[in-house]
PDB file of N, CA, C and O in Angstrom, chain B, residues numbered from 101:
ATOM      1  N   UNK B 101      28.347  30.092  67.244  1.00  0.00           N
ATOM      2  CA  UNK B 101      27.487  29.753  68.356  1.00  0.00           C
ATOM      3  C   UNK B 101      26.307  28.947  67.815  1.00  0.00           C
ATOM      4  O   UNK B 101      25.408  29.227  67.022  1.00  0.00           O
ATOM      5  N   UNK B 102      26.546  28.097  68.357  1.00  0.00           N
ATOM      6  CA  UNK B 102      25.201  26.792  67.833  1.00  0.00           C
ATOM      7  C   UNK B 102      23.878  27.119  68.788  1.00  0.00           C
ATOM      8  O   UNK B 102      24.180  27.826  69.750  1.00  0.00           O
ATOM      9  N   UNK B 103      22.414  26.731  68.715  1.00  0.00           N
ATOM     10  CA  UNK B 103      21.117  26.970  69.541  1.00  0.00           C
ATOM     11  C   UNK B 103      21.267  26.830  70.678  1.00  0.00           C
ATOM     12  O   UNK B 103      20.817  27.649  71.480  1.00  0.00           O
ATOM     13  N   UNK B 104      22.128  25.453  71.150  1.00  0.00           N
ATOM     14  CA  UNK B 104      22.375  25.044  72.513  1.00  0.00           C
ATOM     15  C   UNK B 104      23.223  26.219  73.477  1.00  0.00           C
ATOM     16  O   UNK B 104      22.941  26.482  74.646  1.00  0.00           O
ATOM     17  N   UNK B 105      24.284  26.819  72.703  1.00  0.00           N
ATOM     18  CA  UNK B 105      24.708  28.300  73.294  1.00  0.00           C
ATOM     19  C   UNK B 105      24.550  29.062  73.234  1.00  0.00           C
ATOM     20  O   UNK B 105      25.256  29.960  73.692  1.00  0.00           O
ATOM     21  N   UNK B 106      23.210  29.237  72.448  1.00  0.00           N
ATOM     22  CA  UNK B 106      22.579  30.546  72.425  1.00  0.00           C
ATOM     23  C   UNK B 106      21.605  30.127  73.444  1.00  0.00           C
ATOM     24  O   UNK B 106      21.628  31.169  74.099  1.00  0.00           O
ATOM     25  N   UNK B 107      20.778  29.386  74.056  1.00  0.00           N
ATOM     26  CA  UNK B 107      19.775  29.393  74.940  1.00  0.00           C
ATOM     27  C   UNK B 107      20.845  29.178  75.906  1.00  0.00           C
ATOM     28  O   UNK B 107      20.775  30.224  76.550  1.00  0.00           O
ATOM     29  N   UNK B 108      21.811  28.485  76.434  1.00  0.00           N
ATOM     30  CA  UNK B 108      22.467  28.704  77.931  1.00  0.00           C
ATOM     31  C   UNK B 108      22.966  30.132  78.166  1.00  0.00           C
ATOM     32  O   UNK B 108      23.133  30.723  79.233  1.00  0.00           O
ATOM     33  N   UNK B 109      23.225  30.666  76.518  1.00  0.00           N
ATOM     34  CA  UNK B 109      23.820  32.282  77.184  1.00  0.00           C
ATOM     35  C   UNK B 109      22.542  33.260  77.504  1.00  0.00           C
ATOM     36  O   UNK B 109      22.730  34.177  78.303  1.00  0.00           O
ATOM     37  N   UNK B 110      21.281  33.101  76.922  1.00  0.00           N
ATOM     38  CA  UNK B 110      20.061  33.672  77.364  1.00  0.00           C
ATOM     39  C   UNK B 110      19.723  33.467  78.640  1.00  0.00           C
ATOM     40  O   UNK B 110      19.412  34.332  79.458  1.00  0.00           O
ATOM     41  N   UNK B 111      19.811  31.872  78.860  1.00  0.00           N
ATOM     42  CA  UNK B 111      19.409  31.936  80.576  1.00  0.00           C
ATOM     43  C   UNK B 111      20.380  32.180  81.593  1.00  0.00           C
ATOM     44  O   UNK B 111      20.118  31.802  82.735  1.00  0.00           O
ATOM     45  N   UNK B 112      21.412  32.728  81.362  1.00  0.00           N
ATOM     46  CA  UNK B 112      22.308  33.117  81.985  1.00  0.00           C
ATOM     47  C   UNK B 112      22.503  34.574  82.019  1.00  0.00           C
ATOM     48  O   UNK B 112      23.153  34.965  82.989  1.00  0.00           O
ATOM     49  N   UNK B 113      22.134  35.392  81.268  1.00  0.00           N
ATOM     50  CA  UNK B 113      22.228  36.777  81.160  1.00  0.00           C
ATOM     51  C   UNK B 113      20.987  37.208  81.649  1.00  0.00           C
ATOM     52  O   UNK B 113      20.896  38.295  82.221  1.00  0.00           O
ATOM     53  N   UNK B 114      19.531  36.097  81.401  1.00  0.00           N
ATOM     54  CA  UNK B 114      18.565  36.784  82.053  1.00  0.00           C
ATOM     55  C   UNK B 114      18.054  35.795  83.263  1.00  0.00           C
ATOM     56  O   UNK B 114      16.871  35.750  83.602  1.00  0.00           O
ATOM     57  N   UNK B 115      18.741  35.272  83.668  1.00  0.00           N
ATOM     58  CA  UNK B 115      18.844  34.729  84.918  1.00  0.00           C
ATOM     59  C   UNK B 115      17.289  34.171  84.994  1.00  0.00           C
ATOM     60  O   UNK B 115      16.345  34.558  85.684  1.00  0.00           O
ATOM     61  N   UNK B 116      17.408  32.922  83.843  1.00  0.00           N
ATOM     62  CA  UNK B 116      15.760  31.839  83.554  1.00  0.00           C
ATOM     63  C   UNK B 116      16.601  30.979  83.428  1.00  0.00           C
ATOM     64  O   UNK B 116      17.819  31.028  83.257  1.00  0.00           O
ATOM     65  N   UNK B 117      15.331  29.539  83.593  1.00  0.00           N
ATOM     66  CA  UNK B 117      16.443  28.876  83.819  1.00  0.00           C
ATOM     67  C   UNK B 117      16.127  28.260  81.864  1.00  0.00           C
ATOM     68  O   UNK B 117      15.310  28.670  81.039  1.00  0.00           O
ATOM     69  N   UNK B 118      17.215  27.145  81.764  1.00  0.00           N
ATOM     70  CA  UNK B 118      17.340  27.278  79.988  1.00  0.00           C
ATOM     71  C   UNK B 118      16.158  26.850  79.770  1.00  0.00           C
ATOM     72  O   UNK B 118      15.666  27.387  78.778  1.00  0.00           O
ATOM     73  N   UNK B 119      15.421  26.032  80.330  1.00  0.00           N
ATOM     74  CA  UNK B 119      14.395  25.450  79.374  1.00  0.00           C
ATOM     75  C   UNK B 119      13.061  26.832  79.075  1.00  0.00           C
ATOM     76  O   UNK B 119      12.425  26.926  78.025  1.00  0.00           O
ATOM     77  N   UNK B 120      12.938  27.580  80.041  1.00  0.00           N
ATOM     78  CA  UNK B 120      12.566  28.978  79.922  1.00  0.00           C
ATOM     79  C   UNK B 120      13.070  29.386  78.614  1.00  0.00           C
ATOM     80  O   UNK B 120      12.470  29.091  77.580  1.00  0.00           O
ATOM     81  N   UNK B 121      14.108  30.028  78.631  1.00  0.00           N
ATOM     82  CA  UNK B 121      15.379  30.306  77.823  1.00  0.00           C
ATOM     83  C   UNK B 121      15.001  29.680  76.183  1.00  0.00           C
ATOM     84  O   UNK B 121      14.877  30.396  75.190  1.00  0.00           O
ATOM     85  N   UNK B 122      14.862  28.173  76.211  1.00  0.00           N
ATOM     86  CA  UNK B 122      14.310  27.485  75.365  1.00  0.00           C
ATOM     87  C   UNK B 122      13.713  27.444  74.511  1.00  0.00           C
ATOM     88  O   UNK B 122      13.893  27.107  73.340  1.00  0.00           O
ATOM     89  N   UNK B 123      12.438  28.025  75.418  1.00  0.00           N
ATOM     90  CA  UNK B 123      10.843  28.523  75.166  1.00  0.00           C
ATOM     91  C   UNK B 123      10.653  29.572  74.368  1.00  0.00           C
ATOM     92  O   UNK B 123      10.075  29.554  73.281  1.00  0.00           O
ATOM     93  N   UNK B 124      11.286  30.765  75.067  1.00  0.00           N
ATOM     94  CA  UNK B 124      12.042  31.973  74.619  1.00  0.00           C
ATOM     95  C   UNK B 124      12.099  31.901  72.970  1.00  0.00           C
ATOM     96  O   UNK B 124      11.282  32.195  72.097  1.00  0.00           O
ATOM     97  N   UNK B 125      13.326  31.419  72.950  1.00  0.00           N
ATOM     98  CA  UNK B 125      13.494  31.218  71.502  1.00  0.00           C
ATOM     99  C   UNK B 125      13.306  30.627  70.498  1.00  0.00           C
ATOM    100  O   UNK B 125      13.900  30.822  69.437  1.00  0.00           O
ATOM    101  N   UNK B 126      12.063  29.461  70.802  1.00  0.00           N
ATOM    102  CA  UNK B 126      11.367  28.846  69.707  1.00  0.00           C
ATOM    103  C   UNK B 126      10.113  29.707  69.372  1.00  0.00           C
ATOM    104  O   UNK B 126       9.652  29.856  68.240  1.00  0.00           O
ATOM    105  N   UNK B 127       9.753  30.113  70.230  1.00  0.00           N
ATOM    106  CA  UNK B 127       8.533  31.039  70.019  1.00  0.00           C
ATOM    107  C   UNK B 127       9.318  32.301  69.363  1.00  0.00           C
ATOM    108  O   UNK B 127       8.908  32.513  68.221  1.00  0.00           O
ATOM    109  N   UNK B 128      10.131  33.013  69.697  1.00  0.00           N
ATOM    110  CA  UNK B 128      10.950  34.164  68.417  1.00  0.00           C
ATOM    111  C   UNK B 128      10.992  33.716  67.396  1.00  0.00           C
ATOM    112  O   UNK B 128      10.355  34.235  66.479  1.00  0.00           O
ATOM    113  N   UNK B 129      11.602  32.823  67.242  1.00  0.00           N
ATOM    114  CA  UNK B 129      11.666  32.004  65.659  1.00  0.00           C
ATOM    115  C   UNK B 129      10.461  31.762  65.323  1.00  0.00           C
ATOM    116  O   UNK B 129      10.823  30.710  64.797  1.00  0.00           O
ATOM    117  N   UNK B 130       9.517  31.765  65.166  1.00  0.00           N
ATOM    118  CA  UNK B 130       8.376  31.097  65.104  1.00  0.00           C
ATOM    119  C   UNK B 130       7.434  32.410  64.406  1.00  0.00           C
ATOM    120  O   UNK B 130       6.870  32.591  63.327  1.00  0.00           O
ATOM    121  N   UNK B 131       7.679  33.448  66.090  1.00  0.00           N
ATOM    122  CA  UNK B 131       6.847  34.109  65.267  1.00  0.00           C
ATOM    123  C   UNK B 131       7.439  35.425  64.211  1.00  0.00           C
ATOM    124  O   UNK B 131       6.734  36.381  63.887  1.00  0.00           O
ATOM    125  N   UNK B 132       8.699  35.251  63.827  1.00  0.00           N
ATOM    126  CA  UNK B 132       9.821  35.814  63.007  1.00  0.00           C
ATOM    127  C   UNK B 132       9.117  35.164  61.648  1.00  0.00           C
ATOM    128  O   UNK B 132       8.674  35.863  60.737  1.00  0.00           O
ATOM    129  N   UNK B 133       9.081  33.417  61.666  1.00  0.00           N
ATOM    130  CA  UNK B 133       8.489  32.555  60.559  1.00  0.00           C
ATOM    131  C   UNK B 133       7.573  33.387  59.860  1.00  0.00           C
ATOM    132  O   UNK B 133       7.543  34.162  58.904  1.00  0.00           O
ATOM    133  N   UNK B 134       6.545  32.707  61.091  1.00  0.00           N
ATOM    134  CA  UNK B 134       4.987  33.372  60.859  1.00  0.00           C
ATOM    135  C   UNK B 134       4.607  34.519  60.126  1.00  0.00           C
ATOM    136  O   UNK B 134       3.879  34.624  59.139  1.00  0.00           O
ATOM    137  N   UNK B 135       5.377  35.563  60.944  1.00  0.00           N
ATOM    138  CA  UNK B 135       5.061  37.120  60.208  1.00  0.00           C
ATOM    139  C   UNK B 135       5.569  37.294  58.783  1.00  0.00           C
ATOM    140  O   UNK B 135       4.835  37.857  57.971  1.00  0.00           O
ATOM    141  N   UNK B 136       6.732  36.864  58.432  1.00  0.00           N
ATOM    142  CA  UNK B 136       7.461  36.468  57.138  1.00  0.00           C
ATOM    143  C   UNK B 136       6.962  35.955  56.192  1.00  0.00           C
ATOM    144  O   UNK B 136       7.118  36.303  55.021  1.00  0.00           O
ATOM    145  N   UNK B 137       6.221  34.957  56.644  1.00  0.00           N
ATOM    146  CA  UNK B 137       5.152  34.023  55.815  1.00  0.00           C
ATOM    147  C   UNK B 137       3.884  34.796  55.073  1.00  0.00           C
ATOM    148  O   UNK B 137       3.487  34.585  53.927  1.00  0.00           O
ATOM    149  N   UNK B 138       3.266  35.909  56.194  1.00  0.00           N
ATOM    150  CA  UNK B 138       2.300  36.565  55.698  1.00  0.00           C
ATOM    151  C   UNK B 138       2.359  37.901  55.305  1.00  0.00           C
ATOM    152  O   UNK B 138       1.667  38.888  55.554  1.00  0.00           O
ATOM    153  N   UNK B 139       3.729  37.616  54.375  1.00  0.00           N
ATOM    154  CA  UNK B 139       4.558  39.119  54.241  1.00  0.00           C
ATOM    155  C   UNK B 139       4.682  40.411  55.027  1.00  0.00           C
ATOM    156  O   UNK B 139       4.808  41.458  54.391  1.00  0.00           O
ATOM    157  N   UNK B 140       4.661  40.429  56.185  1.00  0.00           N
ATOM    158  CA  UNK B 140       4.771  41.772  57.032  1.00  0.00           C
ATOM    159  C   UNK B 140       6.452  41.903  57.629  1.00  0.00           C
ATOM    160  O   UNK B 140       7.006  40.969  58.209  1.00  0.00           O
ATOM    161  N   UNK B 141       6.833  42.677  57.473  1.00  0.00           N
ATOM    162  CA  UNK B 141       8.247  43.070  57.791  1.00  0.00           C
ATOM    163  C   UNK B 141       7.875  43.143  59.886  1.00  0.00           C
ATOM    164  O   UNK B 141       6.977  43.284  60.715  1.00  0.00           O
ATOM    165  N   UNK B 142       9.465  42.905  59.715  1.00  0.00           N
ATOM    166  CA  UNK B 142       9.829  42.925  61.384  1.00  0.00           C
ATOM    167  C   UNK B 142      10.818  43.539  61.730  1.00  0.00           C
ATOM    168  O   UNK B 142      11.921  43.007  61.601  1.00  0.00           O
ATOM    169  N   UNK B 143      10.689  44.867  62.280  1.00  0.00           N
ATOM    170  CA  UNK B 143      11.815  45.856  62.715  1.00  0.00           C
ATOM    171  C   UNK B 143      12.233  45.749  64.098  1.00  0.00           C
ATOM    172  O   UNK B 143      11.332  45.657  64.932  1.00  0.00           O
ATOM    173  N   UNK B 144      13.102  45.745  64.383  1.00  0.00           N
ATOM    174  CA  UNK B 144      13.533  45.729  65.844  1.00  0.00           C
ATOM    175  C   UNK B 144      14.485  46.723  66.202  1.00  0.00           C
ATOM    176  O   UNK B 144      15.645  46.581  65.817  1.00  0.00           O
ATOM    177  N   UNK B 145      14.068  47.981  67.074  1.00  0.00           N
ATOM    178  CA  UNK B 145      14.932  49.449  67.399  1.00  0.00           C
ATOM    179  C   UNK B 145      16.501  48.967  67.747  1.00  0.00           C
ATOM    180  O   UNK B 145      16.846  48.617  68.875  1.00  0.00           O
ATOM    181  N   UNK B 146      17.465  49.012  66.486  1.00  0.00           N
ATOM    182  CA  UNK B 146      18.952  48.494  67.838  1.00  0.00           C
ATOM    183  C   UNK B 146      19.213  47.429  66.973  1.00  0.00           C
ATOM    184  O   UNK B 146      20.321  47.267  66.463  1.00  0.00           O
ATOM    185  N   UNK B 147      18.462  46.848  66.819  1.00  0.00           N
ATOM    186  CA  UNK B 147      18.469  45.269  66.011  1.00  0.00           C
ATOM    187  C   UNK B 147      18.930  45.097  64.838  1.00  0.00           C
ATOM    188  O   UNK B 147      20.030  44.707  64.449  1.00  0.00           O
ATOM    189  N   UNK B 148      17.770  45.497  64.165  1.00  0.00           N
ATOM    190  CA  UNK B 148      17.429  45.009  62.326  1.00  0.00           C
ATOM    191  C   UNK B 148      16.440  44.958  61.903  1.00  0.00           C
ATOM    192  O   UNK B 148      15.511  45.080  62.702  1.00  0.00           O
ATOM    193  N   UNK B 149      16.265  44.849  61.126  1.00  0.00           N
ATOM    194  CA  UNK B 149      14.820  44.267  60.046  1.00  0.00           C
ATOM    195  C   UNK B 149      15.043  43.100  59.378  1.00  0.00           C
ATOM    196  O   UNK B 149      16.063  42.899  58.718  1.00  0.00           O
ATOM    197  N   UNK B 150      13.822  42.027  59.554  1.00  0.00           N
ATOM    198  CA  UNK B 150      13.723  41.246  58.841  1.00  0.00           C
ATOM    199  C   UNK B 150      12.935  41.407  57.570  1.00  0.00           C
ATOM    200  O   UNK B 150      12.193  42.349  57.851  1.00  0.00           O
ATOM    201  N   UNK B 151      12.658  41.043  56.336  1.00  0.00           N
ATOM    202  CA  UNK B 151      11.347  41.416  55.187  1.00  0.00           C
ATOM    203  C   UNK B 151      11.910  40.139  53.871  1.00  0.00           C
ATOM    204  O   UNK B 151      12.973  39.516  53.865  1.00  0.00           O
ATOM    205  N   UNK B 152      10.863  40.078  52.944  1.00  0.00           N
ATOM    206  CA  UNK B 152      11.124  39.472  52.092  1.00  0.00           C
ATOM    207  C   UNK B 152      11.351  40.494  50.951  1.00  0.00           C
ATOM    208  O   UNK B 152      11.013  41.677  50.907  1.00  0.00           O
ATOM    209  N   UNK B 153      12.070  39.671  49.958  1.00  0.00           N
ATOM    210  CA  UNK B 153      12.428  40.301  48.435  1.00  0.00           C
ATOM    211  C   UNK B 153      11.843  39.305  47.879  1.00  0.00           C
ATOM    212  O   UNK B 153      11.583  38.210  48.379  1.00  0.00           O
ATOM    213  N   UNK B 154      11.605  39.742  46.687  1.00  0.00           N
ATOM    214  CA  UNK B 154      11.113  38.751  45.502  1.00  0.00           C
ATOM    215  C   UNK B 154      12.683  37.800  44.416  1.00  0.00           C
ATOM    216  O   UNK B 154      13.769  38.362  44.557  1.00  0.00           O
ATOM    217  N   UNK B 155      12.680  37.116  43.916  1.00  0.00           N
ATOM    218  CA  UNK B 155      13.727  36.988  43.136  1.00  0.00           C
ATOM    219  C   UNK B 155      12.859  36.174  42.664  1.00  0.00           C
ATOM    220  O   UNK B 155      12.125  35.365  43.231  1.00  0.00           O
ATOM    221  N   UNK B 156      13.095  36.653  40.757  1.00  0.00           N
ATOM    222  CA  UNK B 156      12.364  36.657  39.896  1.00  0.00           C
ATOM    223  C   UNK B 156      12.298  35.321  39.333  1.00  0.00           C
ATOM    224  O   UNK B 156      12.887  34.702  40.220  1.00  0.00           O
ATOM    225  N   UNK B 157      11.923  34.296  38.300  1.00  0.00           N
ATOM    226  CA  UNK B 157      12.514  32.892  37.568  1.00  0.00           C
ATOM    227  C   UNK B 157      13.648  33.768  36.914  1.00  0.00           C
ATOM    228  O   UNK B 157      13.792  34.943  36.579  1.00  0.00           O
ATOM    229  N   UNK B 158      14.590  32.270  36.898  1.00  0.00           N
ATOM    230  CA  UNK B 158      15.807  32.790  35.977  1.00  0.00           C
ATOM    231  C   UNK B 158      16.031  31.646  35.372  1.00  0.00           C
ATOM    232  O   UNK B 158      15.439  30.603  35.649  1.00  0.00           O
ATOM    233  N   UNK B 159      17.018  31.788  34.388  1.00  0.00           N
ATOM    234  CA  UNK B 159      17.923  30.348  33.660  1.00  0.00           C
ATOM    235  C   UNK B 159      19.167  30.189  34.801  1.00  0.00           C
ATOM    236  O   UNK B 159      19.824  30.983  35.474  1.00  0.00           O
ATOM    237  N   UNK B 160      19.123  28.779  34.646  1.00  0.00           N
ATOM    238  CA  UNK B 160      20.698  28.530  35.357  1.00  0.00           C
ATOM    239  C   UNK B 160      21.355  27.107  34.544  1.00  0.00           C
ATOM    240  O   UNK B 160      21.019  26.669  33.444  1.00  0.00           O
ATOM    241  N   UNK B 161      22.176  26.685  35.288  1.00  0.00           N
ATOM    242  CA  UNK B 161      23.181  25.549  34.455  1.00  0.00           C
ATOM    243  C   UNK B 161      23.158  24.480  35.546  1.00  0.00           C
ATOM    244  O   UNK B 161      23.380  24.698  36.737  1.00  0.00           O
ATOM    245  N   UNK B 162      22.853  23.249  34.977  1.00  0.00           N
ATOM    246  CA  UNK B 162      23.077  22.391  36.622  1.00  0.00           C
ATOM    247  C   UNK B 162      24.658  22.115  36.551  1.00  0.00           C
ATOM    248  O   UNK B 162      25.174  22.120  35.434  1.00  0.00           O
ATOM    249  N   UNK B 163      25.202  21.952  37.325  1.00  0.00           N
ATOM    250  CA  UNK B 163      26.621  22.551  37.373  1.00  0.00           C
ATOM    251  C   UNK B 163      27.855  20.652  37.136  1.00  0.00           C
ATOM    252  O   UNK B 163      29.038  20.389  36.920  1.00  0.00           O
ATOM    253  N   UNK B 164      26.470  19.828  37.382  1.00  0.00           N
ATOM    254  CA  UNK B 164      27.048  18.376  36.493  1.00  0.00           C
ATOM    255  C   UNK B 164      27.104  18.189  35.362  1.00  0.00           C
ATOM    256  O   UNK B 164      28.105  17.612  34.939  1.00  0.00           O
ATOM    257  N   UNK B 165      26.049  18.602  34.424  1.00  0.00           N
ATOM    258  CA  UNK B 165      26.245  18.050  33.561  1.00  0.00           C
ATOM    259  C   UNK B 165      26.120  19.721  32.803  1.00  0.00           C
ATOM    260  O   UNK B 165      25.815  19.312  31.683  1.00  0.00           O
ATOM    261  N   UNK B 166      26.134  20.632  32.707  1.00  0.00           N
ATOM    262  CA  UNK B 166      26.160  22.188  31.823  1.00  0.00           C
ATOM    263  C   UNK B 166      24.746  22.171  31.397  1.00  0.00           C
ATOM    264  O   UNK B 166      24.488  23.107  30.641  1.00  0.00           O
ATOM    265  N   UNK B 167      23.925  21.521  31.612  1.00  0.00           N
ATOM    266  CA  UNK B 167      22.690  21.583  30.564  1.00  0.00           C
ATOM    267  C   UNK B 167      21.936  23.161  31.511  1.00  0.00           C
ATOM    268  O   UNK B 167      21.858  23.482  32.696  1.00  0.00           O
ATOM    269  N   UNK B 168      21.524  23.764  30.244  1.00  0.00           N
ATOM    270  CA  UNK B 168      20.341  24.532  31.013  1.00  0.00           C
ATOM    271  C   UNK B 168      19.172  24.654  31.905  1.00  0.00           C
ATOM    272  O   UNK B 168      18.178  24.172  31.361  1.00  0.00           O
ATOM    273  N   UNK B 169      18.954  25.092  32.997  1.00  0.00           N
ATOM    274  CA  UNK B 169      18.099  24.879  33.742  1.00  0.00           C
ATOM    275  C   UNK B 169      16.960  25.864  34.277  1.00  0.00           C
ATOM    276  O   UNK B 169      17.488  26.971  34.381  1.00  0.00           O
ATOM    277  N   UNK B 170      15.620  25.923  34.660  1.00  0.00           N
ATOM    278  CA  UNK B 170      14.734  27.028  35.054  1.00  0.00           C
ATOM    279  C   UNK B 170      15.010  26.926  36.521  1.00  0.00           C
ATOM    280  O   UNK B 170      15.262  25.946  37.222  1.00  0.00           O
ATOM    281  N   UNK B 171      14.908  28.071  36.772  1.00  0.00           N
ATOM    282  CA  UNK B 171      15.279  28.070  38.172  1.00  0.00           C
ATOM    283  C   UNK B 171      13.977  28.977  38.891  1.00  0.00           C
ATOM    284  O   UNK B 171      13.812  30.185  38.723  1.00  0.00           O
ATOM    285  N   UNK B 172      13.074  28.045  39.761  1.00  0.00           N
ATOM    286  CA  UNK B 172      11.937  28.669  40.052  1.00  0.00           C
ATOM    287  C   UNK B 172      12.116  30.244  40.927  1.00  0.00           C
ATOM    288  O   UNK B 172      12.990  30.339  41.788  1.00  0.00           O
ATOM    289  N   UNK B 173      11.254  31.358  40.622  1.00  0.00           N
ATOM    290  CA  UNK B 173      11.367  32.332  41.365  1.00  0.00           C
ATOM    291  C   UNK B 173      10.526  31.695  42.768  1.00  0.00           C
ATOM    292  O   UNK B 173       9.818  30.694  42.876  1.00  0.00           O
ATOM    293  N   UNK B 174      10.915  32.677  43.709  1.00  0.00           N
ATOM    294  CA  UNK B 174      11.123  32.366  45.410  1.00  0.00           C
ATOM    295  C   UNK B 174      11.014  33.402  45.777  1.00  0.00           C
ATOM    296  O   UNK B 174      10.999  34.317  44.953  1.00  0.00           O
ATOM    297  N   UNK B 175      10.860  33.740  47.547  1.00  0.00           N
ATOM    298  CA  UNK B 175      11.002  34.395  48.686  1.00  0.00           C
ATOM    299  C   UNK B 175      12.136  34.640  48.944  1.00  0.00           C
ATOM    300  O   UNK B 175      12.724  33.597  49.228  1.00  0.00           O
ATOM    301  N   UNK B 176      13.108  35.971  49.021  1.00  0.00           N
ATOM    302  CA  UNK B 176      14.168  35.852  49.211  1.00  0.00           C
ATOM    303  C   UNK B 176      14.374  36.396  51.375  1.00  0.00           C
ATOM    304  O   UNK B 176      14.010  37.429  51.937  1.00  0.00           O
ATOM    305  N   UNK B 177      14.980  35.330  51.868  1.00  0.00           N
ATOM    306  CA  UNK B 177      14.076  36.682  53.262  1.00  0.00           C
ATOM    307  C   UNK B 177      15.549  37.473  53.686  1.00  0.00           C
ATOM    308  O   UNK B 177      16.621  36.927  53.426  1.00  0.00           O
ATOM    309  N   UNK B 178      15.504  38.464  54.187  1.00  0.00           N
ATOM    310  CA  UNK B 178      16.707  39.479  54.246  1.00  0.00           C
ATOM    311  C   UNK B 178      16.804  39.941  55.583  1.00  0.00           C
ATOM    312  O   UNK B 178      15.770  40.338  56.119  1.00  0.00           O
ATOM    313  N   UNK B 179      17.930  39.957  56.247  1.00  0.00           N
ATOM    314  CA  UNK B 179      18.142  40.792  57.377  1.00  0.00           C
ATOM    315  C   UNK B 179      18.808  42.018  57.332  1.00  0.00           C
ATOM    316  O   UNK B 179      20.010  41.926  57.083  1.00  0.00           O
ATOM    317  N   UNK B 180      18.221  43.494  57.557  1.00  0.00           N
ATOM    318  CA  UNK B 180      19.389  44.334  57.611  1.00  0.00           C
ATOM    319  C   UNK B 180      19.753  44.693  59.175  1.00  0.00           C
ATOM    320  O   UNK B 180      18.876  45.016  59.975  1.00  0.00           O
ATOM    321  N   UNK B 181      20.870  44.618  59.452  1.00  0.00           N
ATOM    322  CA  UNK B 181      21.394  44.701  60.584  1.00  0.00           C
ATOM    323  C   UNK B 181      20.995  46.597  60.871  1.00  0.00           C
ATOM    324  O   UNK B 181      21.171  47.463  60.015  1.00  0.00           O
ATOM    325  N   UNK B 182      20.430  46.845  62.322  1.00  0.00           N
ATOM    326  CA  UNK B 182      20.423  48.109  62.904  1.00  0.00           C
ATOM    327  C   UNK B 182      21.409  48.900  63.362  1.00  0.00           C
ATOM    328  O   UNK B 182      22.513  48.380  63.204  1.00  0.00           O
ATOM    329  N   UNK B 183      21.429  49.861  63.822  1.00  0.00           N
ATOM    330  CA  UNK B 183      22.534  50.966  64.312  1.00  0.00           C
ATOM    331  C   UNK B 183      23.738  50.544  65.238  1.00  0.00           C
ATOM    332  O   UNK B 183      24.965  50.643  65.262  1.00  0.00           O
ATOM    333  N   UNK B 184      22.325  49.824  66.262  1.00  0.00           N
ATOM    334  CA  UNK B 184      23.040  48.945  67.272  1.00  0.00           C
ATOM    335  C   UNK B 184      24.534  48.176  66.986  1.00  0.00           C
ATOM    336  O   UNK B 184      25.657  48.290  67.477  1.00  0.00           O
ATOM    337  N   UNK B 185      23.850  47.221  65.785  1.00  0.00           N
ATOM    338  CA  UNK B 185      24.184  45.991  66.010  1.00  0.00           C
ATOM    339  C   UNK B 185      25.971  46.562  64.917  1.00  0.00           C
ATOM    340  O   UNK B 185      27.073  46.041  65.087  1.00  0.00           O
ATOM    341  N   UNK B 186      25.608  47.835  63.795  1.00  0.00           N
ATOM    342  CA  UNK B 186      26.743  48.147  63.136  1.00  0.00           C
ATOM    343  C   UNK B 186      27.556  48.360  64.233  1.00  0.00           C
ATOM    344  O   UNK B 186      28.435  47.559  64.549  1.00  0.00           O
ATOM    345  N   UNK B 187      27.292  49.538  64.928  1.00  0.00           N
ATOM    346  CA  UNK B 187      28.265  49.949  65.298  1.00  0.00           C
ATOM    347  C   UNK B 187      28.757  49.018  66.648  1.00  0.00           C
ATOM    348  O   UNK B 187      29.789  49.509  67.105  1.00  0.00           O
ATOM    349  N   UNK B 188      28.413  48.092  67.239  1.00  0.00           N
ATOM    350  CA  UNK B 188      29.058  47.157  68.348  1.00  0.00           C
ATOM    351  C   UNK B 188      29.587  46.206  67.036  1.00  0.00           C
ATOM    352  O   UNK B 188      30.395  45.506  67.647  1.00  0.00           O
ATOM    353  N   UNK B 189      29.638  45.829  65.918  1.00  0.00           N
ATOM    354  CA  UNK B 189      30.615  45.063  65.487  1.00  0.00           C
ATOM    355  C   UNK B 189      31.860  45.686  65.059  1.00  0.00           C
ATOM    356  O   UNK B 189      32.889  45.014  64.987  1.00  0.00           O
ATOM    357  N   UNK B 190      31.822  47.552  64.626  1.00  0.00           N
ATOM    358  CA  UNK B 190      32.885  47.596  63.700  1.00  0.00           C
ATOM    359  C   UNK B 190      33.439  49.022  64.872  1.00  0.00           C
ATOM    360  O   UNK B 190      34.479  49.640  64.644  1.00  0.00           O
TER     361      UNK B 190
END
């Protein structure tokens, strides 16, 4: 499901119209970003959690030519899926 069918199936289930729908979900994303950005975790009852991990510098190989490479440490960001969401997939 690409953005475009995820906002027609929003304004269709909650009966807005899409550009509502639209709105909706740039502002979720956004403030999903935001909070992420200023390290605070985001739980949602049913849902998941969003949060960051750390991942440390490492060595790596650039995979053209074998030479060794530093590989900068980063933000890793993580979703764990909720109760909800396990048990309606499996």
């Amino acid at each position: 499901m690409n953005k475009n069918e995820l906002v027609n199936d929003i304004a269709q289930r909650a009966a807005i119209s899409k550009k509502d729908a639209g709105d909706f979900l740039d502002a979720f994303t956004k403030v999903i970003t935001e909070t992420l950005e200023s390290g605070q975790e985001i739980a949602i009852v049913n849902f998941g959690r969003f949060s960051l991990t750390p991942r440390a510098e490492r060595m790596g190989r650039n995979p053209q030519t074998g030479e060794p490479m530093l590989i900068q440490s980063a933000n890793k960001v993580v979703f764990k899926p909720g109760k909800g969401i396990k048990d309606a997939v499996n």
